[in-house]
Structures are given as structure tokens and as C-alpha cells.
N, C-alpha and C positions, 0 to 999 in steps of 0.2 A: 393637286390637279384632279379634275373629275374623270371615273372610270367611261360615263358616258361620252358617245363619239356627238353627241349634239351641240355645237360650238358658238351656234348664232343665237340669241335671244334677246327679242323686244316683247319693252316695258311699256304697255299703253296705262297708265299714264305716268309722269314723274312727278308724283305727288310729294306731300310729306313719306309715304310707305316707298313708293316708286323710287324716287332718286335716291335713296338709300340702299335700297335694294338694288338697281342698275350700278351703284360706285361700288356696290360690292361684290358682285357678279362679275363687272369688270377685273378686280384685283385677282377673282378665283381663278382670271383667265380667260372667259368668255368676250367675245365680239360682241357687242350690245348696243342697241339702238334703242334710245328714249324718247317717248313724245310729250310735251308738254304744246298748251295753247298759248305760253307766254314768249314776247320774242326775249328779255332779259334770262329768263331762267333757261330756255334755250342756248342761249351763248352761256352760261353757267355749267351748261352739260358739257358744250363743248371741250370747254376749258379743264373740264375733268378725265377725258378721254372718250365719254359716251358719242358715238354718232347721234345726232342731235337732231329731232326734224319736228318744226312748229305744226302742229296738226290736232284740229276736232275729230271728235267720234265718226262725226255725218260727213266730215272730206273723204268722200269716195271717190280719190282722183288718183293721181300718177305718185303722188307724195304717198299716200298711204298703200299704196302696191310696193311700193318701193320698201317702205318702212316694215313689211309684211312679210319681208325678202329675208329669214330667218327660217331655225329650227324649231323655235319653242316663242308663244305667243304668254306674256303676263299680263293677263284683262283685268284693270286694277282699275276699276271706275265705281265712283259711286254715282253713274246716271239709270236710274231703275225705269226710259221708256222701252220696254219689249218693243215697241216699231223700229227703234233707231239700229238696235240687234239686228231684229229682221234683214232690216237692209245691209246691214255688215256683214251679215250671215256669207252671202253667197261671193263676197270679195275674198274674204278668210279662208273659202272652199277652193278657191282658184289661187292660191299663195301655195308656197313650198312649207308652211307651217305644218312642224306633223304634230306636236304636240300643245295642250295649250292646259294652260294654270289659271282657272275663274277664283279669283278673292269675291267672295259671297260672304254671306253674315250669317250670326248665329239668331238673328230676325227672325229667319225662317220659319221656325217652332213657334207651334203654340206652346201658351201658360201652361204648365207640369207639374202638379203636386210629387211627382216622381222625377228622377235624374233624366234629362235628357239623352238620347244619345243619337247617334245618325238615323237608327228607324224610328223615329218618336214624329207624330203629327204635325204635320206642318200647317204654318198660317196662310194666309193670302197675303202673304208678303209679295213684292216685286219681283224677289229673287228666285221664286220658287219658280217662277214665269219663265226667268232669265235662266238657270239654271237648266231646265229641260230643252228650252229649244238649243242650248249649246251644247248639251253633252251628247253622247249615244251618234255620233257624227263619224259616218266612215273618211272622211279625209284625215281627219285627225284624231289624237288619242285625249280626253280630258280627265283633270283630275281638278274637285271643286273643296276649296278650302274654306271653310264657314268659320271667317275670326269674327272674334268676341268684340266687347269696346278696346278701342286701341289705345297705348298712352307710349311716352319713350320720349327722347328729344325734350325739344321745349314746349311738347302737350303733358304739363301736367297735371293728375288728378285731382289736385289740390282747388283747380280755379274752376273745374268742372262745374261745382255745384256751391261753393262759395257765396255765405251771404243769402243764400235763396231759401226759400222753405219747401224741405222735402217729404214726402209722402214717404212711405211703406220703408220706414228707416230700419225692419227688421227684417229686410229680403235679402238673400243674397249676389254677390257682386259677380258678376261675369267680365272679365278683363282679360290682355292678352298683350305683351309689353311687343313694340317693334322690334328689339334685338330676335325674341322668337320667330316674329314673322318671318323673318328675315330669312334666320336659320331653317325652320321648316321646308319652307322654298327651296331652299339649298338640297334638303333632304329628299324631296319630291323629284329631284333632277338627278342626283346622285346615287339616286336606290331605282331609279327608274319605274317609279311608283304611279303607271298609269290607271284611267280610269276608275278610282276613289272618290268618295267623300269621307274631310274628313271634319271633325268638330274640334277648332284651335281656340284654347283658351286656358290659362294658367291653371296649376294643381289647383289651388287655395281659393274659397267662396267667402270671406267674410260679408260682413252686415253692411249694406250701407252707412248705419253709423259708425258704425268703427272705421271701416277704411275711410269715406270721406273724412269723418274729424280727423285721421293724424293726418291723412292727405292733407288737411288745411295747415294744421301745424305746422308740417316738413317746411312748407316754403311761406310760412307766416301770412298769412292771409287770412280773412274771416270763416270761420265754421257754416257747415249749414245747421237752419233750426229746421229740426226734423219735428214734424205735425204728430204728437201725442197723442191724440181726442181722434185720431184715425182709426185705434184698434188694431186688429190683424190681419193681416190681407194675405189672402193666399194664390195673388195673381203675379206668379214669379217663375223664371227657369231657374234652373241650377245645372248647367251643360257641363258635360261629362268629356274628359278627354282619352279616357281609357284606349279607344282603337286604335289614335295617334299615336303614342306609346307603345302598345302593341307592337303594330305594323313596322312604326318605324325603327323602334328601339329607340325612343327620342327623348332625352331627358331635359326639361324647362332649365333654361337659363334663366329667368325671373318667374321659379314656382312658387314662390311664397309671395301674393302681392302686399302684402303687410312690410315685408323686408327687402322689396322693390322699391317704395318710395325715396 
């Protein structure tokens, strides 16, 4: 049982990450509200125990006020218009949400000959956009999680890049398995870990060739052919998870993404 008195939390949206994360928030105990835009996966929440409500980012009506009627907000979307924000912005300021968790990316950053870490330069990504005008928000408290590529479930890495020919086969891999996501999240509410950023993504960096080929392996599929005649490229991150760890005392449940597969 969580030491936090905060009991309400919705999952915008119930994704592949989402409804995993809402069926397991539920188990911990929590009241939880999912939204998905499908009416089948909808009745799929229900039937799981999540309070269910079919809704878009831009329904700014009586469902999404409703749905908002929580403790803690999970903004789990990959839609990177800053307008559509904007206009969410001021409904999310007038909800009883005090706390809110942004799933952002480790996008962010520019290319790094150096480790990345939470102060390291940021790109003109979408997120960096999204990212500011949510946080620093007196109604509510945030904390912005920058996961890596995701894998877990039935995404695996194996079919990623299968068959295809890949460039810069000697960068390294930035990945972040769902069971962590999952847990992180968990940690973020439980430590009461507001107003952070933090950079989620597994110990281990290998090569793109290494991890893709056994990736293909694992689940018998075709290899990628990785482009030779490309040379060395030195347009690559390598994100650093060190403060997560830190902070949280948090140890990867799939830190080795080689013995993840």
C-alpha cells in the first residue's frame, strides 16, 4: 500500500504503456480512470476494473472534466501539437489534479559526443515545447520522465529494424523495457517525488549491431544489414541514467538490455 494519501489517478491515455500501467496502479490500490479513443478497448478497461471513459485530447467537455476528477494526472500521449496543450492547459488548471506525471522522451537532446544527462542541450524537439509550458504550474506539482525507445509486451526489438538496412550500426542503443516504466512511475508516487526531470532508460548501451542481431535472433526473424561503406558517425546520444538511481534509489529491473531479449 502506498505511504501517499493521493488515491485518485488518471491515465490519459491507455496505450500499449497506459493500460498496463492503469491495471497496475489499480492492483496497488489506487481509484483509476483510463481514457482511450476506442469504444472496444474501452469496455476492455472496464472489464478490468479501470473506470473507463472514451475520450480525445481536444474533447474539452463534461467527460474530460469528469475524467480530470482525480489526484494525480498520467499525460501519456504521443501527440507533440503545443496548441492542442495549450487549450488543455486551462481545463487541467481548474480540475482537482494536484500532481501530474509528463512521459516525454529522451528526443529532447541534441547529439552528444559526451553522456547525456538532464542539463545536457536540448533539440527543437516537440517535447521541449510541451515540456515547459506544463511544468512550473502553480496549480499543480510536475514531474517530467524522458523514456528512452520503449520495448516489453508484444513490441519486440527483434522486428524493429528486421530485414532493413541500417546506418550508424556502431552507436549506441538507448532503450527502456515497460516493466520499468511502469515501476518508475510507481516510484515517482510513492517517494513523492515532485517537480523533477528525470532521464529513464536501462544501465546497458550496446551497438546497434549487437543488440539488433540477437534481437532478430531471439524471436527468429531476419537480421538487419547494417551499411559498412558508412564509416563512423559520431551523431549519437548515449543517456545517462545516473540521477534516477540517485534520487530514487532505483534499481532496473531489465538493466542489461542484452539479457532483456
Amino acid at each position: 500500500m502506498y505511504k501517499s494519501n493521493l488515491k485518485f489517478i488518471s491515465v490519459l491515455s491507455c496505450g500499449w504503456l497506459g493500460e498496463s500501467l492503469a491495471v497496475n496502479l489499480l492492483e496497488k490500490g489506487f481509484q483509476v480512470k483510463g481514457s482511450t479513443t476506442s469504444l472496444a478497448k474501452k469496455e476492455r478497461l472496464s472489464e478490468k476494473g479501470i473506470e473507463a471513459f472514451q475520450l480525445r485530447f481536444e474533447d474539452l467537455n463534461d467527460e474530460m472534466i469528469a475524467f480530470l476528477n482525480s489526484d494525480i494526472l498520467v499525460l501519456n500521449l504521443t501527440i507533440k501539437d503545443i496548441e492542442l496543450y495549450k487549450q488543455f492547459l486551462p481545463v487541467l488548471e481548474q480540475s482537482p489534479i494536484k500532481k501530474l506525471i509528463l512521459i516525454s522522451s529522451t528526443g529532447v537532446y541534441k547529439n552528444s559526443e559526451k553522456p547525456v544527462d538532464e542539463n545536457s542541450e536540448l533539440s527543437e524537439s516537440p517535447w521541449v515545447a510541451i515540456e515547459n509550458l506544463m511544468k512550473g504550474n502553480t496549480n499543480y506539482q510536475t514531474t517530467i520522465l524522458r523514456f528512452s525507445g520503449l520495448f516489453g509486451g508484444d513490441r519486440k526489438p527483434g522486428n524493429f529494424l528486421s530485414g532493413r538496412k541500417v546506418k550508424n550500426a556502431d552507436v549506441p542503443v538507448n532503450l527502456i523495457h515497460r516493466d520499468d516504466c511502469i515501476q518508475i512511475i510507481n516510484e515517482i508516487i510513492e517517494q513523492d517525488m515532485w517537480n523533477e526531470v528525470f532521464n529513464c532508460t536501462a544501465d546497458t548501451h550496446p551497438s546497434k549491431r549487437v543488440f539488433y542481431t540477437k534481437a532478430a535472433d531471439v524471436i527468429g526473424v531476419e537480421r538487419p544489414i547494417f551499411d559498412e561503406e558508412e564509416g563512423v558517425n559520431s551523431s549519437f546520444k548515449l543517456i545517462t541514467n545516473e540521477k534516477l538511481k540517485r534520487r530514487l534509489n532505483y534499481q532496473f529491473i531489465h538493466s542489461d538490455l542484452l539479457h532483456s531479449l
